[in-house]
C-alpha positions as CSV (number, residue, x, y, z in Angstrom):
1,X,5.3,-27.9,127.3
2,X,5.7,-31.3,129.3
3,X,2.4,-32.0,129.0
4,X,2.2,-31.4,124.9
5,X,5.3,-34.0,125.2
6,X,3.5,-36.5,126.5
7,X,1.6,-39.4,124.8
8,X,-1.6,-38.3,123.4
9,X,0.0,-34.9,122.8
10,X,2.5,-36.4,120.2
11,X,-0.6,-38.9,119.1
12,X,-2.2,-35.5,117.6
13,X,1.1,-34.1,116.3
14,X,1.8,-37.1,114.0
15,X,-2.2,-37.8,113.1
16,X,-1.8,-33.8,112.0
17,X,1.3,-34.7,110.0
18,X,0.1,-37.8,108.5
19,X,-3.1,-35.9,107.7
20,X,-1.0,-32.9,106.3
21,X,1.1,-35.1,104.1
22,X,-1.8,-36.7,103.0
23,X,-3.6,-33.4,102.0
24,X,-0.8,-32.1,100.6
25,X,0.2,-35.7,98.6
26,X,-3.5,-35.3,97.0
27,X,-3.0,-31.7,96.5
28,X,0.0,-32.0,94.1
29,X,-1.9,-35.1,92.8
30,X,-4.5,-32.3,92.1
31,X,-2.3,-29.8,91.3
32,X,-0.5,-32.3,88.5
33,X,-4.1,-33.0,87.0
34,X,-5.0,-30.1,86.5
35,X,-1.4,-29.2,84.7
36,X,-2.0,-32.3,82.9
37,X,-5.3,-31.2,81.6
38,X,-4.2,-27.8,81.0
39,X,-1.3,-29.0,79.2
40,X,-3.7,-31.2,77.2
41,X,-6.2,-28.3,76.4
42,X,-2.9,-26.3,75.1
43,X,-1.5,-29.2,72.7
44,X,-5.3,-29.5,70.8
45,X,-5.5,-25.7,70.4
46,X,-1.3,-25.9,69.0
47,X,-2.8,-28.9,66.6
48,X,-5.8,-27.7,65.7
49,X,-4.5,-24.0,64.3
50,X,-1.4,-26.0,63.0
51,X,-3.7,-28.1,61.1
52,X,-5.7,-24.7,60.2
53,X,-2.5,-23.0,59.5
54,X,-1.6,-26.3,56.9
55,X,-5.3,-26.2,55.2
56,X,-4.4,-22.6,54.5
57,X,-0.9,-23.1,53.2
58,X,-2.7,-25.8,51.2
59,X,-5.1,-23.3,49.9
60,X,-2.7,-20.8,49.0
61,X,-0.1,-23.4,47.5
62,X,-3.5,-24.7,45.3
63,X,-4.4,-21.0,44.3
64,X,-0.5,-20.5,43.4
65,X,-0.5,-23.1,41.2
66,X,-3.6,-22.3,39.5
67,X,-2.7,-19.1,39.1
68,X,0.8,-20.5,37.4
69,X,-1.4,-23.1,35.0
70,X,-3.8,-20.2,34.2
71,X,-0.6,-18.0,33.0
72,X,1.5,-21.1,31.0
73,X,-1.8,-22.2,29.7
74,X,-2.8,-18.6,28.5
75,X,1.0,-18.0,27.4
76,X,0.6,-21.3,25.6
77,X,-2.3,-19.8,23.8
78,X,-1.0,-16.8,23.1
79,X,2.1,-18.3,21.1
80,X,-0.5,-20.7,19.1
81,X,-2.4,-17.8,17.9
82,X,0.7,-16.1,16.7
83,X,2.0,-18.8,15.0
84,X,-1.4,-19.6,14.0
85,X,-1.3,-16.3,12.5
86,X,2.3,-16.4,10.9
87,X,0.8,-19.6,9.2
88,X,-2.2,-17.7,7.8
89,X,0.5,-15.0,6.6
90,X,2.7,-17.6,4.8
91,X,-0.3,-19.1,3.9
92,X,-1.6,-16.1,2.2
93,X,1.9,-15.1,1.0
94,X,1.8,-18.6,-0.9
95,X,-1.5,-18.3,-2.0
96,X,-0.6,-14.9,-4.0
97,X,2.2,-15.9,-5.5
98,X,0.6,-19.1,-7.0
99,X,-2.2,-17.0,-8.4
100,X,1.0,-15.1,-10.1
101,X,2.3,-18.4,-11.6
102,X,-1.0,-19.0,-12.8
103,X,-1.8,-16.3,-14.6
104,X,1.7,-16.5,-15.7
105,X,1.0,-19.8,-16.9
106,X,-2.0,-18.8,-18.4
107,X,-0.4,-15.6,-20.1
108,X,2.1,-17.8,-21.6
109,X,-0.7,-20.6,-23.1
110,X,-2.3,-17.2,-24.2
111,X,1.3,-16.2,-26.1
112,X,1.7,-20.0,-27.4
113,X,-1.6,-20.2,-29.2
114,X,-0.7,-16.7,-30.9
115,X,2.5,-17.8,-32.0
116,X,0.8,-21.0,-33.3
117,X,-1.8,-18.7,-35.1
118,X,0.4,-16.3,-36.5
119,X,3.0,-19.3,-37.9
120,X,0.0,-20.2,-39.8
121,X,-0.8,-17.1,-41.1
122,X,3.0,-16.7,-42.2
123,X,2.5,-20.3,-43.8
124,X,-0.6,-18.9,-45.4
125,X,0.6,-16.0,-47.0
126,X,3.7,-18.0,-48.2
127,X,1.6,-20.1,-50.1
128,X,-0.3,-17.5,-51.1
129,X,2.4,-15.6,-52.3
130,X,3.6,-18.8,-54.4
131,X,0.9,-19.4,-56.0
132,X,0.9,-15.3,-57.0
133,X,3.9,-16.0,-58.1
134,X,3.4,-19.0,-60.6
135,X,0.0,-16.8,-61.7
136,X,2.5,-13.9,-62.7
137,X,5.0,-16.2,-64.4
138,X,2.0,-17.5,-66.5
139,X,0.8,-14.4,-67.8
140,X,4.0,-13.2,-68.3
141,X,4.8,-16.0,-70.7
142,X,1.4,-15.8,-72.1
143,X,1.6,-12.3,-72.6
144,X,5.8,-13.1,-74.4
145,X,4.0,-15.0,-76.6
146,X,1.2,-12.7,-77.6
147,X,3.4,-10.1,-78.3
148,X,5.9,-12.5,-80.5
149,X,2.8,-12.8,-82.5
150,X,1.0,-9.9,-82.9
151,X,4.2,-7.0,-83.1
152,X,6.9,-8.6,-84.4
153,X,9.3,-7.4,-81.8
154,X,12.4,-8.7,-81.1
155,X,13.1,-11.1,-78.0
156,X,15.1,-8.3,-75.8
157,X,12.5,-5.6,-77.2
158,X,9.5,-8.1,-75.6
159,X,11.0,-8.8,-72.7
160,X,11.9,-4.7,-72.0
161,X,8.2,-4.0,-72.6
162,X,6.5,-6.5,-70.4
163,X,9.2,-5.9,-68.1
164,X,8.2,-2.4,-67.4
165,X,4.9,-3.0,-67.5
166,X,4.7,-5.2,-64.9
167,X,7.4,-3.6,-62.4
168,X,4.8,-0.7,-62.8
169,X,1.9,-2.8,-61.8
170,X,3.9,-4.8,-58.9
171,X,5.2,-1.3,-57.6
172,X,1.7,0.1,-57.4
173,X,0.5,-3.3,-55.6
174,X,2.9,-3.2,-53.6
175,X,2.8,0.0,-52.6
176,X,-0.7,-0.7,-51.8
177,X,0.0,-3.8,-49.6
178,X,2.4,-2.0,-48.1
179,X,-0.1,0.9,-46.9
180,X,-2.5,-1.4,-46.0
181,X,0.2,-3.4,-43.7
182,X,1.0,-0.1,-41.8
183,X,-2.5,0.7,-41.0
184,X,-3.0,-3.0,-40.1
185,X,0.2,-2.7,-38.1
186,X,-0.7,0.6,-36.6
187,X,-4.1,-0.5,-35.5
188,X,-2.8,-3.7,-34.2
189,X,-0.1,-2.3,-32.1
190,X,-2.3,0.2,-30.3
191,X,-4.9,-2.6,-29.3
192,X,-2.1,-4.4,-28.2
193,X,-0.9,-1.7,-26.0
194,X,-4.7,-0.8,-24.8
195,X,-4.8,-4.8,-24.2
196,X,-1.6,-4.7,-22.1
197,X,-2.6,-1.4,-20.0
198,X,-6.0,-2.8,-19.4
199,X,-4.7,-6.1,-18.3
200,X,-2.1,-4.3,-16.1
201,X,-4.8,-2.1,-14.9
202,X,-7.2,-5.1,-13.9
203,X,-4.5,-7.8,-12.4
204,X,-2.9,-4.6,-9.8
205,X,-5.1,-2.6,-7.6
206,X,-4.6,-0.3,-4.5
207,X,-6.2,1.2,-1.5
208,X,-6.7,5.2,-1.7
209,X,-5.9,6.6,1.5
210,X,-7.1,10.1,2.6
211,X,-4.2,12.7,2.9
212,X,-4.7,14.5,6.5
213,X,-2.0,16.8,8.7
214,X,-4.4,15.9,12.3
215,X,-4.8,12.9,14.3
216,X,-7.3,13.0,16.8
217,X,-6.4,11.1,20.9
218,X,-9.4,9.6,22.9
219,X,-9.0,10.5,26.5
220,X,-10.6,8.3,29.2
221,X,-11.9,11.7,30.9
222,X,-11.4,15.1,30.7
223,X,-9.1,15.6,33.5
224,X,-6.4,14.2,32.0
225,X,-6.2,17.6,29.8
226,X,-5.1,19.3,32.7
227,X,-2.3,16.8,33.4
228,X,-1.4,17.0,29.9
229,X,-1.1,21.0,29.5
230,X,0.7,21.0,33.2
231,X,1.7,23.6,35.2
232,X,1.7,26.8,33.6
233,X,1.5,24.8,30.1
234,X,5.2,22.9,31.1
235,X,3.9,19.8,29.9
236,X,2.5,20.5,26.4
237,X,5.4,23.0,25.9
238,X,8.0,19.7,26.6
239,X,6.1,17.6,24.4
240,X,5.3,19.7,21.0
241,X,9.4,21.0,21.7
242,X,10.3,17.1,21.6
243,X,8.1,16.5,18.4
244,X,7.7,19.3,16.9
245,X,3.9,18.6,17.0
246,X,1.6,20.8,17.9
247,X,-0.9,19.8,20.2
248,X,-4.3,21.2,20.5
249,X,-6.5,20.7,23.3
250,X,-10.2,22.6,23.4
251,X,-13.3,22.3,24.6
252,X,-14.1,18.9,22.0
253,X,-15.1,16.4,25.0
254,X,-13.1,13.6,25.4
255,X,-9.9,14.1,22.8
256,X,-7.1,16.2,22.1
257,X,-5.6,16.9,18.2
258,X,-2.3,16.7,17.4
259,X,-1.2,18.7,14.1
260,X,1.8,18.8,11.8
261,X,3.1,18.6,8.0
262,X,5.3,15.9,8.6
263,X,3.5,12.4,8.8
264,X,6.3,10.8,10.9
265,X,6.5,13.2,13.7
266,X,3.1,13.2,13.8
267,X,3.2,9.2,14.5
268,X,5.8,9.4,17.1
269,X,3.9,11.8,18.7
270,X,0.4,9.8,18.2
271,X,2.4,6.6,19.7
272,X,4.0,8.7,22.7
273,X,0.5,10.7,24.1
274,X,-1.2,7.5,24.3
275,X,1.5,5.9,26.3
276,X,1.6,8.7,28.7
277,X,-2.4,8.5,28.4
278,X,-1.8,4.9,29.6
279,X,0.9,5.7,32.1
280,X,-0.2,8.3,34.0
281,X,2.9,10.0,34.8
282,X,2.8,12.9,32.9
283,X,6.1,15.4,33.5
284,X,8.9,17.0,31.0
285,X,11.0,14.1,32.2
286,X,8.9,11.4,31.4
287,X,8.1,12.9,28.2
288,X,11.1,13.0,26.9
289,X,11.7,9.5,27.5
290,X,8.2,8.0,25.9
291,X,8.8,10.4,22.9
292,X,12.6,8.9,22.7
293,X,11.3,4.9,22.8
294,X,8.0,6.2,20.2
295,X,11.0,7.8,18.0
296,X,13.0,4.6,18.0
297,X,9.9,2.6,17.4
298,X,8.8,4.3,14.6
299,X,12.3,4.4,13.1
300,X,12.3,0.1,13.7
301,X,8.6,0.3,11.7
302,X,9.8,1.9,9.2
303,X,12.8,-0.8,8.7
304,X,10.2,-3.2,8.6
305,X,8.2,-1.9,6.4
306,X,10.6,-1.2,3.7
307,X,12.0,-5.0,4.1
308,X,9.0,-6.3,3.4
309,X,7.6,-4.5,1.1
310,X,10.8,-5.0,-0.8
311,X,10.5,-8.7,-0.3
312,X,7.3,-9.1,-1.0
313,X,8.1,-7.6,-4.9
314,X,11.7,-9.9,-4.5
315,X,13.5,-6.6,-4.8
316,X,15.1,-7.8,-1.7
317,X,18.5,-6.8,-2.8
318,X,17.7,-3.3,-2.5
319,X,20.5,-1.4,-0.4
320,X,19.0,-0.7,3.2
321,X,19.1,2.9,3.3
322,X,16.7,2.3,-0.1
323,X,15.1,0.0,2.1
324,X,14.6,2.8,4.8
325,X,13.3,5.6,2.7
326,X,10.5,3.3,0.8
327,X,9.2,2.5,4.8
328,X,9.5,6.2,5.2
329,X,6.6,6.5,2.2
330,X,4.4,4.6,4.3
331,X,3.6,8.1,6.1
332,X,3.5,10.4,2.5
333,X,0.6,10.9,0.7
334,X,0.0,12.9,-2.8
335,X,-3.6,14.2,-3.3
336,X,-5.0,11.7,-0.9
337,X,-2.8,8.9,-2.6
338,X,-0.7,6.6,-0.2
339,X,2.8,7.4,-1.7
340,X,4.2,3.6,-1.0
341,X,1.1,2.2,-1.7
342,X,1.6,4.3,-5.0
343,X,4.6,2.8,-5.4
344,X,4.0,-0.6,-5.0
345,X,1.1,-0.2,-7.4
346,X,3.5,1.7,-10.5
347,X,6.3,-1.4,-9.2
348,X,3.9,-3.8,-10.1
349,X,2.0,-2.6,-13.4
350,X,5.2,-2.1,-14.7
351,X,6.5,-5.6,-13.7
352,X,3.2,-6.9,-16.0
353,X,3.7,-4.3,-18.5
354,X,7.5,-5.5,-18.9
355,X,6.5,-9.2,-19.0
356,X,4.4,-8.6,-21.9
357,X,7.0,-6.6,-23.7
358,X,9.4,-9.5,-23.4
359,X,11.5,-7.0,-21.0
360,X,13.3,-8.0,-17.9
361,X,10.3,-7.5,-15.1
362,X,12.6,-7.1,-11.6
363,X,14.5,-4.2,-13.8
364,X,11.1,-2.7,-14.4
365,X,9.5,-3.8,-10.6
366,X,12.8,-2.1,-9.0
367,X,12.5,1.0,-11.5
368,X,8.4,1.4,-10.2
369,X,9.2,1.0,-6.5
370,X,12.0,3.5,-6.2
371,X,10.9,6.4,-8.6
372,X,9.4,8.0,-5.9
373,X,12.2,7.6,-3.3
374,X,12.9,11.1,-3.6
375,X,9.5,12.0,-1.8
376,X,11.0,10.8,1.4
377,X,13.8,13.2,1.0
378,X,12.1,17.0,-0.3
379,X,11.9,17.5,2.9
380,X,15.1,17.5,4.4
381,X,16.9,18.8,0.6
382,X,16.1,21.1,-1.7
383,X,15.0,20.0,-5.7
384,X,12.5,17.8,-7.3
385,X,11.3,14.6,-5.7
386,X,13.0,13.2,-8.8
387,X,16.2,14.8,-8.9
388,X,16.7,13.6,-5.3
389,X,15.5,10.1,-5.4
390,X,17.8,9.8,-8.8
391,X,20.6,11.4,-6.9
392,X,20.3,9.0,-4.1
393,X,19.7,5.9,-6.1
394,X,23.0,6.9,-7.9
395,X,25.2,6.8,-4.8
396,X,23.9,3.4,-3.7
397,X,25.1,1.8,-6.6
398,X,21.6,1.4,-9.0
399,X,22.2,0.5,-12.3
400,X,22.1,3.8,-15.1
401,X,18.2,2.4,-16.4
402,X,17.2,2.7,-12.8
403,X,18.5,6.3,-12.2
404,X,17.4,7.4,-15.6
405,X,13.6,6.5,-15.1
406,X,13.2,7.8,-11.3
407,X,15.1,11.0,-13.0
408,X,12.4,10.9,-16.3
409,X,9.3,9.4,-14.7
410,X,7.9,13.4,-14.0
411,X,9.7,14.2,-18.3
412,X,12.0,16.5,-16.3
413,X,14.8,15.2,-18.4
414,X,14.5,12.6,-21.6
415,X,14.3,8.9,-21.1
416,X,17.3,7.0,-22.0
417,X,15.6,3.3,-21.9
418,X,12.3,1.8,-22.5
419,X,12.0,1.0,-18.7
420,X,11.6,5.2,-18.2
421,X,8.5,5.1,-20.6
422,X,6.8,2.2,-18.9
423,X,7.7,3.8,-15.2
424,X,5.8,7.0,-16.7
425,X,2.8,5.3,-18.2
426,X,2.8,3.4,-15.4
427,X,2.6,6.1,-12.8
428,X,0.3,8.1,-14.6
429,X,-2.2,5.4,-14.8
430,X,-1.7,5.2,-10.7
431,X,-2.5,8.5,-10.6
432,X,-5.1,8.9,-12.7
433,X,-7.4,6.3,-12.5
434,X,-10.6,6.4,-10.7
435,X,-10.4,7.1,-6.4
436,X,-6.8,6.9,-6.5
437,X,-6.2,11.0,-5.9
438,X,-8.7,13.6,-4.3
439,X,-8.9,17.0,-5.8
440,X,-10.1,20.2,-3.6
441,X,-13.3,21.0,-5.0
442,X,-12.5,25.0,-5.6
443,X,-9.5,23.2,-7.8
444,X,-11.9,20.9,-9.6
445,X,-14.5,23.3,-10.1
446,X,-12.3,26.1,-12.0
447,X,-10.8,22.9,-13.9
448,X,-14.0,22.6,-15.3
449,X,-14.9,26.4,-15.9
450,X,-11.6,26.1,-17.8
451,X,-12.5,23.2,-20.3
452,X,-16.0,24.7,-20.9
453,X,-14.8,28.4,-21.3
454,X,-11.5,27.0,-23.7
455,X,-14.9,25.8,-25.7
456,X,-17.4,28.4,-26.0
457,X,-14.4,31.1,-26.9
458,X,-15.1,29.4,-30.8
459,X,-17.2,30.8,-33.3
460,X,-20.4,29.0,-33.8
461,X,-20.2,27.3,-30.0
462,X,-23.5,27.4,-28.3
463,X,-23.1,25.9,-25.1
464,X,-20.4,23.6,-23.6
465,X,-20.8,20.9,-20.8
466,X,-17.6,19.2,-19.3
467,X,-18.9,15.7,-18.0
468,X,-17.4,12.8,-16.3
469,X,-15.3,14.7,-13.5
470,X,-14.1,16.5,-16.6
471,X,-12.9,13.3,-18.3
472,X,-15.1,14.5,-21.7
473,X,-15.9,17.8,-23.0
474,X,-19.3,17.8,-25.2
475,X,-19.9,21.2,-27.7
476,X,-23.0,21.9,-28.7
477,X,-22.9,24.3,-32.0
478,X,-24.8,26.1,-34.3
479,X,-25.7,23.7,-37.0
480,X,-26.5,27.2,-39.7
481,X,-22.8,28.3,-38.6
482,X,-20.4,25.5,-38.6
483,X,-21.2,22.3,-41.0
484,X,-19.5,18.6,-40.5
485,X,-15.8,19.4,-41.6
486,X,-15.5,22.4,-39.8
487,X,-17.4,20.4,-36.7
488,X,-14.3,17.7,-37.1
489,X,-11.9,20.7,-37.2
490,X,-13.4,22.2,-34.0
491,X,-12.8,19.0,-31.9
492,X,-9.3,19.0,-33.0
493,X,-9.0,22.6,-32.0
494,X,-10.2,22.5,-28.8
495,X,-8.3,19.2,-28.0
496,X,-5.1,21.0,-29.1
497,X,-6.0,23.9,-26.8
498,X,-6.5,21.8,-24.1
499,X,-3.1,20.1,-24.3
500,X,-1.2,23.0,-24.8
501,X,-3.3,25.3,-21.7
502,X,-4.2,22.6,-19.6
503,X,-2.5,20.2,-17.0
504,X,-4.6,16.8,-16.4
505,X,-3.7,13.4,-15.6
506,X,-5.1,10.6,-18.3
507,X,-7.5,11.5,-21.4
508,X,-10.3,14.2,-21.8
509,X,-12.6,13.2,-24.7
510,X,-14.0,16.3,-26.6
511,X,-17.1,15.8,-28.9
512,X,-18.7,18.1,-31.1
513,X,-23.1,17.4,-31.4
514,X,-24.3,19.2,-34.2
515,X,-28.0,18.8,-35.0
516,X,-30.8,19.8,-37.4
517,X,-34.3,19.5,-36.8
518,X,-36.9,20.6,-38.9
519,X,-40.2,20.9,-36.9
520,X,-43.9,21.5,-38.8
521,X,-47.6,21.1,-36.8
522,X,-50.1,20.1,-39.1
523,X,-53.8,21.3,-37.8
């Protein structure tokens, strides 16, 4: 140990230390480099995914708000087009009602220059009549002075004479005039009323709908018939017991019916299978939700509907459970007729048949759209569809006119006002003319049977041929058994048959052909 303590032993101790602390100096120094770069390597990888971390934020912020442009800018477009379309509406609205004030306007030209005509005529026949006048005071004076001349008679005795003969002469011509005047008259007034019901007939028109109790559902695929029967039939049995609807589903691919009398049942149930169609979640509980939202949807449409139509004939001071009840005719039909669409049809050929009978038009336009009022109600109560809908109109407060022509419009009781006749030619010319009603074709057929056999029952018929969806009756007879008067006679038999035995809407023309021929060959 003395000798390690000694010069060159303690030389080599500190040259170890110095080397040591010089290794282990650069050592750290390596060490701290290689921290350094590591610490380096770490800070680019932390920028470069917070810089790919920004770049997607980016992204997704620039996606967002395209997204957000695409919805406002389609929202945008969305409320353009509808008021686009409430424009076109109005527009339309406008547009009808200033074809009304011209024909209006044209209607009233038409009534001006008739006036002007028939003042003329009037002036005409005054001066006529004066100048018949001064002609009968001439030979009246002529004739005084023939008889002072040639009888002898006294002055009174004259004037008693030519008195009488002349009242005799002026009685017979005017009884004459007279008859001539009433046919005149007679003739005139039924062309005007076949002017004023063809007019009518031409300026209003309606859509013919076709009366069914089905509506047919689209499925997407057929599975969805077992969802919609459910479990042991739960499903269907909860949906026709909350809309009293039955519901049908068969082998038909693709669609399931839904059947029922009542039209409005039958919509609420139309409008609640396609949203459970659409949902998807098909359980007693979820039906009876869907059908309650269809229910109160339907109820809302028909509010709607009988606003507007009322507003759109300005009866819009109708009482709103009148209101109600007209939307409620949206979804009754008569022989294939539309009943509101009926309605608005009678509403608005009597509103033109009143105007040209100088009558108040909104009396006549209210009187046309409620006389069928009652056909929302049969229903539910028990009495005629007129009875009711008078009954109903009388407790909201219509005026007496009004009641009495829903009540008269089927002749079930007499019509009080002239506003009954016109709501009952009115409604029969709805009903009757061409397309507006379907008939069943066994019904047609023994209406036809009926007309030709009322016919050939006759003496001297030969055959019989009802034509024109029996709108005309021809008879064919034997010209050796019944001659030209008893040919006339035979039409107005049969046509008095046919109005006493038969029930038809409109006319049924009846014509008799009788015919000689006389047929030689000359060889």
């Amino acid at each position: 140990m003395s000798e390690l303590l000694t010069g060159p032993g303690l030389a080599a101790i500190a040259g170890a230390l110095v080397l040591g602390l010089i290794g282990g100096y650069f050592f750290r120094l390596l060490i701290a480099r290689m921290l350094q770069r590591e610490a380096e390597k770490r800070r680019d990888e932390i920028l470069e995914s917070a810089q790919e971390e920004a770049e997607r934020q980016k992204r997704e912020a620039e996606l967002e708000a395209q997204q957000k442009i695409i919805e406002r800018r389609e929202k945008f477009e969305n409320e353009v087009q509808e008021t686009r379309n409430e424009l076109r509406q109005t527009e339309r609205r406008l547009d009808k009602r200033e074809d009304s004030l011209d024909k209006k306007e044209e209607l009233l030209g038409k009534k001006e220059r008739y006036l002007e005509t028939s003042e003329k005529n009037v002036a005409e026949k005054r001066r006529e009549l004066s100048e018949k006048e001064e002609e009968l005071e001439q030979v009246i004076e002529n004739q005084k002075d023939e008889l002072y001349r040639i009888s002898g008679l006294s002055e009174e005795e004259a004037r008693e004479m030519i008195l009488e003969r002349i009242r005799e002469d002026v009685e017979e011509d005017s009884q004459e005039m007279v008859n001539q005047r009433l046919a005149r008259a007679r003739e005139e007034a039924e062309q005007k009323a076949k002017d004023i019901l063809v007019s009518s007939i031409e300026r209003c028109s309606a859509a013919s709908t076709s009366e069914t109790t089905v509506c047919t559902i689209e499925l997407p695929s057929d599975d969805l018939k077992g969802r919609i029967i459910g479990r042991e039939g739960r499903n269907i049995r909860a949906f026709e017991k909350a809309t009293g609807i039955d519901v049908i589903v068969d082998d038909t691919p693709g669609v399931v019916v839904l059947s029922g009398f009542d039209s409005v049942r039958r919509e609420v149930a139309r409008l609640s299978m396609e949203r459970l169609i659409a949902d998807g979640r098909i359980h007693p509980g979820r039906i009876e939700d869907i059908v309650g939202e269809a229910s109160q949807e339907v109820d809302k449409m028909i509010a709607e509907t009988g606003k507007e139509t009322c507003f759109n004939l300005g009866q819009g001071s109708i009482p709103k459970p009148l209101q109600s009840l007209i939307g409620r005719l949206k979804f009754r039909t008569s022989f294939g007729q539309n009943t509101l669409q009926h309605s608005v049809e009678v509403a608005e050929l009597a509103g033109l048949m009143a105007g040209e009978l100088n009558m108040d038009v909104d009396t006549a336009r209210r009187c046309g759209l409620l006389h069928d009022i009652g056909k929302a109600l049969d229903q539910d109560h028990e009495g005629s569809h007129a009875q009711l809908g008078a009954e109903e109109a009388r407790k909201r407060g219509e005026k007496p006119e009004i009641v009495n022509a829903i009540a008269a419009h089927h002749e079930d009781v007499d019509a009080s006002s002239l506003y009954a006749g016109l709501i009952i030619a009115a409604d029969t010319i709805s009903a009757s003319r061409p397309g507006a009603r379907r008939e069943t074709l066994e019904r047609y057929v023994k209406r036809l049977q009926r007309l030709e056999n009322l016919a050939t029952q006759h003496r001297g018929v030969n055959r019989a041929f009802a034509i024109q969806a029996g709108r005309e009756i021809r008879i064919i007879v034997d010209p050796n058994k019944v001659n030209d008067k008893t040919a006339a006679k035979l039409s107005r038999d049969v046509a008095g048959e046919i109005e006493d035995e038969l029930q038809y809407p409109g006319e049924i023309m009846v014509t008799v052909i009788r015919e000689t021929r006389h047929v030689e060959k000359a060889h």
